[in-house]
PDB file with SEQRES, HELIX, SHEET and CRYST1 records, atoms N, CA, C and O in Angstrom:
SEQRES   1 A   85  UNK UNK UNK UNK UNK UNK UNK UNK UNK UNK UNK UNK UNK          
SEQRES   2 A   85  UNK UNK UNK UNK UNK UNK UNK UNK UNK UNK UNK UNK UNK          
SEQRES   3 A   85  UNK UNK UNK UNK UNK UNK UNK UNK UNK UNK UNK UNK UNK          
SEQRES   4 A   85  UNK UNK UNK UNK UNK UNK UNK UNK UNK UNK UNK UNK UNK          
SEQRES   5 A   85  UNK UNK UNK UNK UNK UNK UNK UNK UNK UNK UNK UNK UNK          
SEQRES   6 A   85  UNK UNK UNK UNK UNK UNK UNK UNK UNK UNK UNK UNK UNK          
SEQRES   7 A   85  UNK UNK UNK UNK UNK UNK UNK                                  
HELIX    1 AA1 UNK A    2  UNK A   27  1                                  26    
HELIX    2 AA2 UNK A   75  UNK A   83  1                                   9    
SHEET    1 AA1 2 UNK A  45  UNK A  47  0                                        
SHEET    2 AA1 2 UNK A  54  UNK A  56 -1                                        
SHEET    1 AA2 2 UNK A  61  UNK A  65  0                                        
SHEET    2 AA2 2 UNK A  68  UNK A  72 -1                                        
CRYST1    1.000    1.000    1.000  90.00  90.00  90.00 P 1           1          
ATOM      1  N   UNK A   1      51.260  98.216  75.429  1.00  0.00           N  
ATOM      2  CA  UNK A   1      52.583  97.631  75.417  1.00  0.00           C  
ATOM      3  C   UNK A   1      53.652  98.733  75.407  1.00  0.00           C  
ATOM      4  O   UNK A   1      54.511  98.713  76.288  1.00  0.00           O  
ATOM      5  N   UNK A   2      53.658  99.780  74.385  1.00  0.00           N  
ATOM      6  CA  UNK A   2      54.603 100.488  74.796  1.00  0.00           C  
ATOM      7  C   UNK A   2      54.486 101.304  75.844  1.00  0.00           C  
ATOM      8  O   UNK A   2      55.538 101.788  76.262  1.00  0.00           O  
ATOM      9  N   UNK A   3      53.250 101.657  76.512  1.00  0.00           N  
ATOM     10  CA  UNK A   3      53.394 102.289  77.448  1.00  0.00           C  
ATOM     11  C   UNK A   3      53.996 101.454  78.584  1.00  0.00           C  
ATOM     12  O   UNK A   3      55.125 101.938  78.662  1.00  0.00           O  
ATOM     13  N   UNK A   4      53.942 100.781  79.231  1.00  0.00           N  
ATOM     14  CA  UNK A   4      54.861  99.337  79.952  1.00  0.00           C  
ATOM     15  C   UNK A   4      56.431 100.013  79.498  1.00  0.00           C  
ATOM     16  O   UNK A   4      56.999 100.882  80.160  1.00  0.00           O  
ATOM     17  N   UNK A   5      56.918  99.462  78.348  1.00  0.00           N  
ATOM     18  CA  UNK A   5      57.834  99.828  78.014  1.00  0.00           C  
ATOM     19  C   UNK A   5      58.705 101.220  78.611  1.00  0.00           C  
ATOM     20  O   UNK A   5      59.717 101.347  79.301  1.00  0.00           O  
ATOM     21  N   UNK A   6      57.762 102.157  77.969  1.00  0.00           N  
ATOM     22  CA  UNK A   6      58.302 103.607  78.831  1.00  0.00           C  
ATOM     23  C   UNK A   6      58.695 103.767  80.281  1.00  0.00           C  
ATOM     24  O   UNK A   6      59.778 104.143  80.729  1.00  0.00           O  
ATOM     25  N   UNK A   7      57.139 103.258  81.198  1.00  0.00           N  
ATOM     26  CA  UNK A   7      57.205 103.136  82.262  1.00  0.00           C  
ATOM     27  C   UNK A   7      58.962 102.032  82.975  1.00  0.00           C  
ATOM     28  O   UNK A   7      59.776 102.302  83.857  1.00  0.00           O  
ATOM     29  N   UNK A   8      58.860 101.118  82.244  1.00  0.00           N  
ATOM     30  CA  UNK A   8      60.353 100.543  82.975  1.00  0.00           C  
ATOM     31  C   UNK A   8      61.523 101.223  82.009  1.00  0.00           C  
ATOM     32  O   UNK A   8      62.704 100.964  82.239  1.00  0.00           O  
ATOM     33  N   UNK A   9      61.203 101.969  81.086  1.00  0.00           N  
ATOM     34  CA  UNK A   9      62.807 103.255  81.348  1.00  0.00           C  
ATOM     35  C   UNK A   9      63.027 103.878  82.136  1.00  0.00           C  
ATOM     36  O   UNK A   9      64.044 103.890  82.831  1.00  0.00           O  
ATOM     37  N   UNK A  10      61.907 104.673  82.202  1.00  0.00           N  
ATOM     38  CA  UNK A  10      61.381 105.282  83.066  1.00  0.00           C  
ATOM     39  C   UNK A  10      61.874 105.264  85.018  1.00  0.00           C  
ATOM     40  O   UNK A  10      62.379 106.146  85.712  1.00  0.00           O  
ATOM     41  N   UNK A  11      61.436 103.858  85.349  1.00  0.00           N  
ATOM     42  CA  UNK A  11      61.574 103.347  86.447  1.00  0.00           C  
ATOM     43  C   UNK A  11      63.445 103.379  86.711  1.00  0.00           C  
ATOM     44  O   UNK A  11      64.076 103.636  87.737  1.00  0.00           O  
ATOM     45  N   UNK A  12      64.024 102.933  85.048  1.00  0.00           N  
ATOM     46  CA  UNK A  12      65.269 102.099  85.471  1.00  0.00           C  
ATOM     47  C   UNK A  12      65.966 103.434  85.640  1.00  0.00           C  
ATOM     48  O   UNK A  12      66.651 103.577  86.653  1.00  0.00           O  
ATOM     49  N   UNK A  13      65.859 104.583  84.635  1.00  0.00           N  
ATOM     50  CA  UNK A  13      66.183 105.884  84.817  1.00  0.00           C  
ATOM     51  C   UNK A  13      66.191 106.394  85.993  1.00  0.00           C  
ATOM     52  O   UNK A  13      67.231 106.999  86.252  1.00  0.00           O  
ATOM     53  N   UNK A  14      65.107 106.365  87.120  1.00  0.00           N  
ATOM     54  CA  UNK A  14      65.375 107.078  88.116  1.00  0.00           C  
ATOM     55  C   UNK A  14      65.790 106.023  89.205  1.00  0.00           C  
ATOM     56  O   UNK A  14      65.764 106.595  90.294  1.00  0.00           O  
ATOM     57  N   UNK A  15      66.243 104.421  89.368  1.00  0.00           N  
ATOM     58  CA  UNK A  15      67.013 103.662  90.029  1.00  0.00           C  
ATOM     59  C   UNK A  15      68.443 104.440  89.516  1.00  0.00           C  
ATOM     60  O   UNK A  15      69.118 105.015  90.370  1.00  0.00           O  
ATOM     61  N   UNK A  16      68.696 104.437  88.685  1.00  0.00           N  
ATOM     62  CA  UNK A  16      70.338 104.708  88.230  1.00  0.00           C  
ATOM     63  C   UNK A  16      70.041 106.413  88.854  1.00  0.00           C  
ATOM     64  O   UNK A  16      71.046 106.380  89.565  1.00  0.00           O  
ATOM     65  N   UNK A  17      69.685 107.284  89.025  1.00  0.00           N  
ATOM     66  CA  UNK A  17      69.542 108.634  89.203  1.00  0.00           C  
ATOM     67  C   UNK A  17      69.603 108.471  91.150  1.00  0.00           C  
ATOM     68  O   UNK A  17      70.450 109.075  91.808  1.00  0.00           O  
ATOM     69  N   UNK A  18      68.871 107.840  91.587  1.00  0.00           N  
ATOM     70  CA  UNK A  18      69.491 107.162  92.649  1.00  0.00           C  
ATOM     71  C   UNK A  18      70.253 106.780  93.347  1.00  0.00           C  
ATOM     72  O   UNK A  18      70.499 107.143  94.497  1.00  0.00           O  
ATOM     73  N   UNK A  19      70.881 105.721  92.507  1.00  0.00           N  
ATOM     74  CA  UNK A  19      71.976 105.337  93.348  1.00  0.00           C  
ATOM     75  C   UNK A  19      73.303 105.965  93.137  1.00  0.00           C  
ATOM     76  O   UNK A  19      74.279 105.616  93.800  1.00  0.00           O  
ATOM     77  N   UNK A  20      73.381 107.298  91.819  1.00  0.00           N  
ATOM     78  CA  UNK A  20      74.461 108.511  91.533  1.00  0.00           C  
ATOM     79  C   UNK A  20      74.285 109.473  93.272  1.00  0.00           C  
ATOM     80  O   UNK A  20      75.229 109.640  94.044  1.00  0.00           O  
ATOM     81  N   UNK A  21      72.895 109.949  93.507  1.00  0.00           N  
ATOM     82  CA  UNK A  21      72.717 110.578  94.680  1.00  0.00           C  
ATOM     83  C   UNK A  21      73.530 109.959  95.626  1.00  0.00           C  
ATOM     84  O   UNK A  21      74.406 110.579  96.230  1.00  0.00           O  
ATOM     85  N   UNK A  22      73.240 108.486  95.835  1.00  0.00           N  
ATOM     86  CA  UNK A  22      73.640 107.591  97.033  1.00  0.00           C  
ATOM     87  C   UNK A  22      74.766 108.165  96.858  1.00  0.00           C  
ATOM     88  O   UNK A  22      74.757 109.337  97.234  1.00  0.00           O  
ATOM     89  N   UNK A  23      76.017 107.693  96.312  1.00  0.00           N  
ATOM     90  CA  UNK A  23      77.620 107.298  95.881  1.00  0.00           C  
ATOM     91  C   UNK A  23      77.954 108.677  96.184  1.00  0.00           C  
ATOM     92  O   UNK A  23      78.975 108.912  96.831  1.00  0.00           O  
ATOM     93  N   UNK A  24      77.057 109.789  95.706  1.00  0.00           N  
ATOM     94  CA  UNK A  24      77.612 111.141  96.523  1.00  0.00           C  
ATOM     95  C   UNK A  24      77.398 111.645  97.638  1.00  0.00           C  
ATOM     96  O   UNK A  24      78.180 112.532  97.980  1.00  0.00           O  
ATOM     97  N   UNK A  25      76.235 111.248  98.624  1.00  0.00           N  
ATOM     98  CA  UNK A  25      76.166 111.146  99.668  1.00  0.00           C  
ATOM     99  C   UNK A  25      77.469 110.442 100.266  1.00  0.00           C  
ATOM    100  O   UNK A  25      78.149 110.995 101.130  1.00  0.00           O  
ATOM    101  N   UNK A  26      77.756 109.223  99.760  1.00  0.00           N  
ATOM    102  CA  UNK A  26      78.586 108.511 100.831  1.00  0.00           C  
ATOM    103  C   UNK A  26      79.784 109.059 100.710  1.00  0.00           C  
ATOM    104  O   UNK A  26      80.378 109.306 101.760  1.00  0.00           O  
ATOM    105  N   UNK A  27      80.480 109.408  99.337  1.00  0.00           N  
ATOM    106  CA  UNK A  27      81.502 110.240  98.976  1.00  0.00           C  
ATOM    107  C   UNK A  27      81.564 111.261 100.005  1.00  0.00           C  
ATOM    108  O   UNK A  27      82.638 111.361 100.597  1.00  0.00           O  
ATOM    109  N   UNK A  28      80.571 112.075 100.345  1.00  0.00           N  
ATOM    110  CA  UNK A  28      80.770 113.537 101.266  1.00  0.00           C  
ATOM    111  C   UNK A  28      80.507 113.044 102.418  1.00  0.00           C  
ATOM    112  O   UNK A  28      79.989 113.778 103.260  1.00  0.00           O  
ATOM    113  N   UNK A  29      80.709 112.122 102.624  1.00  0.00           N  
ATOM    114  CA  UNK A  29      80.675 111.536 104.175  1.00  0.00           C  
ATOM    115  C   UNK A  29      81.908 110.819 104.611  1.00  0.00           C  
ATOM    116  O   UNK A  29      81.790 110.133 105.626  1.00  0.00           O  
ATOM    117  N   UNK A  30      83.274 110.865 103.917  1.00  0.00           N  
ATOM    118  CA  UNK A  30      83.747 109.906 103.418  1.00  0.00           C  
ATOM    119  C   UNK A  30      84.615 108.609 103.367  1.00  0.00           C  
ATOM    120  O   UNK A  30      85.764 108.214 103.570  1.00  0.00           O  
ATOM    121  N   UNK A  31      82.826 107.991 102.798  1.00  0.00           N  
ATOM    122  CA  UNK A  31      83.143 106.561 102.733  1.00  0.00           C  
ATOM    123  C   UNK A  31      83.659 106.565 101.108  1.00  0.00           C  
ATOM    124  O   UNK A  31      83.813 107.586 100.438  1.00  0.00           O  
ATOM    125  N   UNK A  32      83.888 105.170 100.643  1.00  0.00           N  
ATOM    126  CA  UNK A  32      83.928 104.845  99.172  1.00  0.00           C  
ATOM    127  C   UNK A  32      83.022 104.074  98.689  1.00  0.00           C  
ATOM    128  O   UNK A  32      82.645 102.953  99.031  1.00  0.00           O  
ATOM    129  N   UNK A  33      82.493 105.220  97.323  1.00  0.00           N  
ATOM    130  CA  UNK A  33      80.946 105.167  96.890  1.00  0.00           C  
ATOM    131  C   UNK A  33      81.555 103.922  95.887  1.00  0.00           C  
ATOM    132  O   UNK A  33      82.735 103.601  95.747  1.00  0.00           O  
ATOM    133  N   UNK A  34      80.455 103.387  95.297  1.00  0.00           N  
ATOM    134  CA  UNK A  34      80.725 102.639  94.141  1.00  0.00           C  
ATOM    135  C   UNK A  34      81.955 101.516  93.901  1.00  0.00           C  
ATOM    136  O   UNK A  34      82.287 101.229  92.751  1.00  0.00           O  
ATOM    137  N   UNK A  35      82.398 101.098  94.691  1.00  0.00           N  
ATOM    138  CA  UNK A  35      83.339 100.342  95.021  1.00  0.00           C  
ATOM    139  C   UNK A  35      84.663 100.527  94.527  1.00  0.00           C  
ATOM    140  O   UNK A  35      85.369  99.619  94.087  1.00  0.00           O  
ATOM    141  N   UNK A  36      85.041 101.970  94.629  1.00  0.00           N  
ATOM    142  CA  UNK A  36      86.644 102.830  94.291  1.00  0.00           C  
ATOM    143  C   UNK A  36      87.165 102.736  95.313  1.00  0.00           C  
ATOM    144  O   UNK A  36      86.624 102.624  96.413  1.00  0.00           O  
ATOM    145  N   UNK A  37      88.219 102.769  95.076  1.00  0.00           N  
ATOM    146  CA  UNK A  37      89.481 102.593  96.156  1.00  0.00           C  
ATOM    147  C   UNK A  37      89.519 103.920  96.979  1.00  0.00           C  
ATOM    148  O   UNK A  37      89.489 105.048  96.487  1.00  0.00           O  
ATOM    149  N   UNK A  38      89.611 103.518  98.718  1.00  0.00           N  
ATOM    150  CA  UNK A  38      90.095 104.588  99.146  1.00  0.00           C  
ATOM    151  C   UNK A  38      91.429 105.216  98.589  1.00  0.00           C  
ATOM    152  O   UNK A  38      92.051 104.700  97.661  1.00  0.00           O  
ATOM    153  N   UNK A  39      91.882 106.562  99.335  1.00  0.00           N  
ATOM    154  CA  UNK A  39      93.216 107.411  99.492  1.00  0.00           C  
ATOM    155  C   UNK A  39      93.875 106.606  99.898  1.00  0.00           C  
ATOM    156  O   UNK A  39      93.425 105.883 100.787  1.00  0.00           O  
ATOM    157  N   UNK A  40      95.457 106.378  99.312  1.00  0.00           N  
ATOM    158  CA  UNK A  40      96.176 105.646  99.877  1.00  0.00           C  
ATOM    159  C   UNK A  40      96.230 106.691 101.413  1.00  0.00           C  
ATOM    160  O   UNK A  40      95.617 107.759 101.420  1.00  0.00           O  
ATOM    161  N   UNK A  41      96.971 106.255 102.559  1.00  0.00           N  
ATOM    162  CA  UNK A  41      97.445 107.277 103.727  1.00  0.00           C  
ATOM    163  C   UNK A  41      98.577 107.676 103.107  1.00  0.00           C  
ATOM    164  O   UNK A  41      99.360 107.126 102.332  1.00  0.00           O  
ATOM    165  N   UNK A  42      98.475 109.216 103.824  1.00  0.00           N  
ATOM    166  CA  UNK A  42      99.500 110.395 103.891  1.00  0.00           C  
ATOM    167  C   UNK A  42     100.753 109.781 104.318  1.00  0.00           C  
ATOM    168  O   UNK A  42     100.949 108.774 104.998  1.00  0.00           O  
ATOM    169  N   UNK A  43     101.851 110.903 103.576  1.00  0.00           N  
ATOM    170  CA  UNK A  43     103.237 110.449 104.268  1.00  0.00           C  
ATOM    171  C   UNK A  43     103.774 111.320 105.827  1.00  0.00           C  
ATOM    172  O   UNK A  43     103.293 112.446 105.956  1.00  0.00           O  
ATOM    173  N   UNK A  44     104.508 110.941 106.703  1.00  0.00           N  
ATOM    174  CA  UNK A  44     104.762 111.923 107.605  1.00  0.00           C  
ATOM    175  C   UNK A  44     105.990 112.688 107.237  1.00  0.00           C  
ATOM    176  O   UNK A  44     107.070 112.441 106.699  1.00  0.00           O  
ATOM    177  N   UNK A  45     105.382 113.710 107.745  1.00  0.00           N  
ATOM    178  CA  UNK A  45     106.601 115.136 107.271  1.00  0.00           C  
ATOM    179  C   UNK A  45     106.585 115.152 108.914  1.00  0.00           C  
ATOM    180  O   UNK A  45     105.802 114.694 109.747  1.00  0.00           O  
ATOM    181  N   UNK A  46     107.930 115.962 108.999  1.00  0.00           N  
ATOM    182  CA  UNK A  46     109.109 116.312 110.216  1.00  0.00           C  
ATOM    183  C   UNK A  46     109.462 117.710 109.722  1.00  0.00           C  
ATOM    184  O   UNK A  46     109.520 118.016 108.531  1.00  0.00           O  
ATOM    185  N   UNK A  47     109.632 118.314 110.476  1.00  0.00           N  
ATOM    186  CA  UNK A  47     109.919 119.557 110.448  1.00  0.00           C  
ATOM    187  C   UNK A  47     111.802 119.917 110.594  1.00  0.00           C  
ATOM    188  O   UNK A  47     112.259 119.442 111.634  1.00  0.00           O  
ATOM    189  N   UNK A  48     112.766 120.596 109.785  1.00  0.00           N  
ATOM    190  CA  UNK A  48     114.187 120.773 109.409  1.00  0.00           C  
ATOM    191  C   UNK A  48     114.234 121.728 110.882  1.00  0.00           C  
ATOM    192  O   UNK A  48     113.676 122.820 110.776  1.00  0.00           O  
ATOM    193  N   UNK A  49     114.762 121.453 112.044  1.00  0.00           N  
ATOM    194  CA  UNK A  49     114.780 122.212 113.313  1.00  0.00           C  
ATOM    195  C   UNK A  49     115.979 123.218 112.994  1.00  0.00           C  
ATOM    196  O   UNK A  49     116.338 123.887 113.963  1.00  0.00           O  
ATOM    197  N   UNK A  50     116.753 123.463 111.621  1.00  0.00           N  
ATOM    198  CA  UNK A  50     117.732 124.842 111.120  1.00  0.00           C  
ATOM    199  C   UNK A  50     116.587 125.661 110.207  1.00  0.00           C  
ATOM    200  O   UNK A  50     115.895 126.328 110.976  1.00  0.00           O  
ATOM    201  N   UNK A  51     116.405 125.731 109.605  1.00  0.00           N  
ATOM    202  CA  UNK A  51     115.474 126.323 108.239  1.00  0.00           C  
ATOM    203  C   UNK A  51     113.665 126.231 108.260  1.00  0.00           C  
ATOM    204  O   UNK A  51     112.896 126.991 107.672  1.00  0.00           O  
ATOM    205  N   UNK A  52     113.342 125.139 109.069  1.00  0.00           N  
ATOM    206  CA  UNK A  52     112.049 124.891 109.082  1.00  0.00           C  
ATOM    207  C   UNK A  52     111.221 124.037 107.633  1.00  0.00           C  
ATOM    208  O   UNK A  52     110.034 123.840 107.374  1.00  0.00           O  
ATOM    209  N   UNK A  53     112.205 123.769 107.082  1.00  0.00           N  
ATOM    210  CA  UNK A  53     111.068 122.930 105.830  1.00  0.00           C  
ATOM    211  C   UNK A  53     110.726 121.823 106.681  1.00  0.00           C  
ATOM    212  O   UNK A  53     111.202 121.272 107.674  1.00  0.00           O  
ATOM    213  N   UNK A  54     109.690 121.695 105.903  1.00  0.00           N  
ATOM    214  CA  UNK A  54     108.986 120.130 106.280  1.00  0.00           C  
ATOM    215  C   UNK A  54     109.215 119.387 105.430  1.00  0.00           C  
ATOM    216  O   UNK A  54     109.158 119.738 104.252  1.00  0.00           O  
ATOM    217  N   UNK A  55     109.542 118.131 105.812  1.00  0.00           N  
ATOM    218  CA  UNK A  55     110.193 116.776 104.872  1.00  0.00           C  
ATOM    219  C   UNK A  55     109.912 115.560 105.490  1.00  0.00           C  
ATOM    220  O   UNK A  55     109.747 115.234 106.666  1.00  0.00           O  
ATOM    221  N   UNK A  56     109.895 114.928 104.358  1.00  0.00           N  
ATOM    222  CA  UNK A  56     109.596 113.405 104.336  1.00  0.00           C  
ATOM    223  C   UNK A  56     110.494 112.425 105.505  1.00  0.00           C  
ATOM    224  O   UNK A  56     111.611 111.983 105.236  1.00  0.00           O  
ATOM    225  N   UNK A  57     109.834 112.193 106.760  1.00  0.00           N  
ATOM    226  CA  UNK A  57     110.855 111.622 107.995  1.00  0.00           C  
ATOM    227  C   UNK A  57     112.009 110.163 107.428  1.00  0.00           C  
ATOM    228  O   UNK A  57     113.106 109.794 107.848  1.00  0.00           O  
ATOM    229  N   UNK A  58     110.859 109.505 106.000  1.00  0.00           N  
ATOM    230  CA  UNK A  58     111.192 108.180 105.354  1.00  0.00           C  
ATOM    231  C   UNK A  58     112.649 108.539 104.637  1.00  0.00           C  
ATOM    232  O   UNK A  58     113.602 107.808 104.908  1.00  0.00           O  
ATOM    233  N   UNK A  59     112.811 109.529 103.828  1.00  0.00           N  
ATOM    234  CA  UNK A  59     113.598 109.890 102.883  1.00  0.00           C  
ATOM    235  C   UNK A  59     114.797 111.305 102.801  1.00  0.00           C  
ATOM    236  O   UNK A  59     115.552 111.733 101.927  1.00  0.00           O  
ATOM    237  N   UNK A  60     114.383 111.796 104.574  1.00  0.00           N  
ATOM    238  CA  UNK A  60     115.460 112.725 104.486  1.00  0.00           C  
ATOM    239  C   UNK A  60     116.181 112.348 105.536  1.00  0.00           C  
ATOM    240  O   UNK A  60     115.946 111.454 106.349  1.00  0.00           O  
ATOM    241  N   UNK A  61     117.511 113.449 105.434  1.00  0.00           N  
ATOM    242  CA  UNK A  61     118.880 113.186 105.820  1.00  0.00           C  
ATOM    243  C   UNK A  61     118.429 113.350 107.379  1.00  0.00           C  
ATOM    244  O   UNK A  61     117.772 114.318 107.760  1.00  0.00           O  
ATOM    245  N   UNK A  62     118.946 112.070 108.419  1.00  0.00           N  
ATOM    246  CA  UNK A  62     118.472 112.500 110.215  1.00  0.00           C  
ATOM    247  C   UNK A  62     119.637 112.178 110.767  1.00  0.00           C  
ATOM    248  O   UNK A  62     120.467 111.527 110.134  1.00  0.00           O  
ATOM    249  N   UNK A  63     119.905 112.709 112.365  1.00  0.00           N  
ATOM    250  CA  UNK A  63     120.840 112.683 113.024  1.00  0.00           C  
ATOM    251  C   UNK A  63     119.766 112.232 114.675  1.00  0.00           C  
ATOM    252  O   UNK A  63     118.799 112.571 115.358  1.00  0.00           O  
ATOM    253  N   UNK A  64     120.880 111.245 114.531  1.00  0.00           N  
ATOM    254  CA  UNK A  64     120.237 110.597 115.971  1.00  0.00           C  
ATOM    255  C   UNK A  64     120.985 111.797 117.498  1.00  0.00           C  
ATOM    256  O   UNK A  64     121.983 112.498 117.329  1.00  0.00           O  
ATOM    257  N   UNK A  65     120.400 111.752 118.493  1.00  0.00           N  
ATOM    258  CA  UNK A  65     121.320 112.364 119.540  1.00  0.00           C  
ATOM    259  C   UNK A  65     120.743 111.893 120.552  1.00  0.00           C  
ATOM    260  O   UNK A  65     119.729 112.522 120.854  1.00  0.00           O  
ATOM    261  N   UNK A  66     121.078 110.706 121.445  1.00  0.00           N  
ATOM    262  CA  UNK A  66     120.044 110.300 122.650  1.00  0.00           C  
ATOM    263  C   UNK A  66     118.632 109.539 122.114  1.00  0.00           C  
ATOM    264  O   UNK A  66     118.588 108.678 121.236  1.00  0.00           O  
ATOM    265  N   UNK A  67     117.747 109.964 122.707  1.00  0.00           N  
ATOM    266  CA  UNK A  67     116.427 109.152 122.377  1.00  0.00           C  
ATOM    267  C   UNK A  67     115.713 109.973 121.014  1.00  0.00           C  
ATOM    268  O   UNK A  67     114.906 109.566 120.178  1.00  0.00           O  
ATOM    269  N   UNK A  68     116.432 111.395 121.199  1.00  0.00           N  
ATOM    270  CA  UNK A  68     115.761 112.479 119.643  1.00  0.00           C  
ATOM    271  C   UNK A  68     116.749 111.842 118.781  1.00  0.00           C  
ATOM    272  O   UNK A  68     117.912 111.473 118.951  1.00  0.00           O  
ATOM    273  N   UNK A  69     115.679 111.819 117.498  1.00  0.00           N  
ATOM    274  CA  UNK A  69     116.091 112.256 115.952  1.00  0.00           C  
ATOM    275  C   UNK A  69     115.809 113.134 115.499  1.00  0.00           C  
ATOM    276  O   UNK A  69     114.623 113.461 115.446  1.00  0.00           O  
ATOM    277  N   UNK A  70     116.843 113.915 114.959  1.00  0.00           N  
ATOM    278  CA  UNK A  70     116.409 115.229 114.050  1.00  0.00           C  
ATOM    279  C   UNK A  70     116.545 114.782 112.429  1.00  0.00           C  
ATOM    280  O   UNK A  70     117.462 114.178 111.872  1.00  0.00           O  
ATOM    281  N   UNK A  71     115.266 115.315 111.879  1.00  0.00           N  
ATOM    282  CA  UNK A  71     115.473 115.275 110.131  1.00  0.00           C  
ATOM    283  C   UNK A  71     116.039 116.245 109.659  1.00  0.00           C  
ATOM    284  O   UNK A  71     116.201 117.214 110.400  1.00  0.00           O  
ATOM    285  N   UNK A  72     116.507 116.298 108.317  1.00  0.00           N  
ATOM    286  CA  UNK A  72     116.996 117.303 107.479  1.00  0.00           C  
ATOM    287  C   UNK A  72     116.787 117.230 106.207  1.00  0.00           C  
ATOM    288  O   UNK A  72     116.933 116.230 105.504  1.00  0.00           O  
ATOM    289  N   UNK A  73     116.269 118.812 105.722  1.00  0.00           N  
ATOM    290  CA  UNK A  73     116.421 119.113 104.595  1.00  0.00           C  
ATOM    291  C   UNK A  73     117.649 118.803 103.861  1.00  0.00           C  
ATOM    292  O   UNK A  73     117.526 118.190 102.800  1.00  0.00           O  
ATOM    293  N   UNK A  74     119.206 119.247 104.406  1.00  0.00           N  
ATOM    294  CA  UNK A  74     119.892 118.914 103.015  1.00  0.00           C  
ATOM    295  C   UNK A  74     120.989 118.598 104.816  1.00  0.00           C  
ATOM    296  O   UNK A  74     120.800 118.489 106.028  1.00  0.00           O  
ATOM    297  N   UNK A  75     122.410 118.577 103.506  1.00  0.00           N  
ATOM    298  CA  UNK A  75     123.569 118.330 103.745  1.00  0.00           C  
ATOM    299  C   UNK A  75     123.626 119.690 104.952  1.00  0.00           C  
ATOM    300  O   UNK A  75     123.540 119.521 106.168  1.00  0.00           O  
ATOM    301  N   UNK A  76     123.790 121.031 104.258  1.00  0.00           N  
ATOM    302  CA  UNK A  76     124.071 122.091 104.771  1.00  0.00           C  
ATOM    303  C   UNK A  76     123.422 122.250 106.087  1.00  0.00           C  
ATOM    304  O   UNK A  76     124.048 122.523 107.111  1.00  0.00           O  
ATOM    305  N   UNK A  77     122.242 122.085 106.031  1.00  0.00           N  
ATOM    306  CA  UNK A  77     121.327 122.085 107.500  1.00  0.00           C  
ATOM    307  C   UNK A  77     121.575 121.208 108.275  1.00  0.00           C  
ATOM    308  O   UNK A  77     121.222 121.631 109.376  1.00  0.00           O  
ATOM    309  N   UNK A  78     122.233 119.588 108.435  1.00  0.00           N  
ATOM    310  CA  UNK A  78     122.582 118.879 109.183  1.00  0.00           C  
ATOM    311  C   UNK A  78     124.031 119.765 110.040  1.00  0.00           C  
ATOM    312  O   UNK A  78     124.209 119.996 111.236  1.00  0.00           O  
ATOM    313  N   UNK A  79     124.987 120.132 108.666  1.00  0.00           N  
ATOM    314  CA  UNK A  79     126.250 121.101 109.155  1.00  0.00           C  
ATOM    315  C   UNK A  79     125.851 121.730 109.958  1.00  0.00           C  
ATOM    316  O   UNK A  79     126.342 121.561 111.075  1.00  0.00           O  
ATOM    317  N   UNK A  80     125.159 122.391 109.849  1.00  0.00           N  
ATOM    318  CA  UNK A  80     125.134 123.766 110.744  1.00  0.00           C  
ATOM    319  C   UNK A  80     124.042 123.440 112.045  1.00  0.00           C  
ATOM    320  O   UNK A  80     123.951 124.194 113.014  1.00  0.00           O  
ATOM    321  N   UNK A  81     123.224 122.167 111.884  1.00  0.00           N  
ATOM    322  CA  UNK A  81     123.112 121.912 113.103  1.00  0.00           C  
ATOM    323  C   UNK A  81     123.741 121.395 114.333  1.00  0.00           C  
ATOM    324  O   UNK A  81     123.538 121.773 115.487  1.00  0.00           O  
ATOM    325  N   UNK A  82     124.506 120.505 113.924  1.00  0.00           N  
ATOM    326  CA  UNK A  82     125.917 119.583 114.150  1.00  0.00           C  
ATOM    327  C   UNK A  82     126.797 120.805 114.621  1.00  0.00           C  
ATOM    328  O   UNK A  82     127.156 120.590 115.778  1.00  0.00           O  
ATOM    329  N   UNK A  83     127.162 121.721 114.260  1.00  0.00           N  
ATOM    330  CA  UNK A  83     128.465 123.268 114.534  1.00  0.00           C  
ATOM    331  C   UNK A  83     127.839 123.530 115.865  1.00  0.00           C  
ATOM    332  O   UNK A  83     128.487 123.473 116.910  1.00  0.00           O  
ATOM    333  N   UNK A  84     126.251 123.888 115.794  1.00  0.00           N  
ATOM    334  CA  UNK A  84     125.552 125.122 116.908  1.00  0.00           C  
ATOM    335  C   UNK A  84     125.226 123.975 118.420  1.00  0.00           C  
ATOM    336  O   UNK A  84     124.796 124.411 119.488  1.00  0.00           O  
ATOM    337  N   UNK A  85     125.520 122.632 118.183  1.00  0.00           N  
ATOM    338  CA  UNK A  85     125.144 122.283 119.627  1.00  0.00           C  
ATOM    339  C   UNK A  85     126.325 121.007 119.824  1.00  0.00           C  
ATOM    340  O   UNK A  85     126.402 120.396 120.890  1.00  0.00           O  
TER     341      UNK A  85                                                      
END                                                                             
C-alpha cells in the first residue's frame, strides 16, 4: 500500500515537472504558456524630423502639410520647423 502511494507522487511529480517544461517551451516559441495573457501591442513612435527623438505619433505635437504629417517632440521643434520651410 504505501508503495502505490509513493509511486502516484511520484507519477503526479513528474506530470507537474512536465507540463513546467511544456509552458517553457511554448513561452520560447512565443505562444502563451499556462493561460497568461499575451503583451499588450507596442505603441508607434515617429521620428522629430528637427532633433530626431522618437515619440509617441498618439500623443505628440504634429503639423499637417499636404498628404505628410510631421510629429514633434516639443513646442520649439515644431518652431523651427515651421521658420526652415
Amino acid at each position: 500500500m504505501t508503495r502505490l502511494v509513493l509511486l502516484a507522487i511520484l507519477l503526479m511529480l513528474m506530470a507537474w515537472a512536465f507540463w513546467r517544461l511544456m509552458d517553457g517551451v511554448i513561452a520560447a516559441m512565443g505562444g502563451s504558456p499556462g493561460g497568461r495573457r499575451a503583451q499588450p501591442p507596442g505603441v508607434k513612435l515617429v521620428r522629430d524630423p528637427v532633433c530626431g527623438t522618437y515619440v509617441a505619433a498618439g500623443s505628440s505635437l504634429s503639423l499637417t502639410r499636404g498628404a505628410t504629417t510631421h510629429y514633434f517632440c516639443s513646442e520649439r521643434c515644431r518652431g523651427e520647423f515651421t521658420t526652415r520651410r
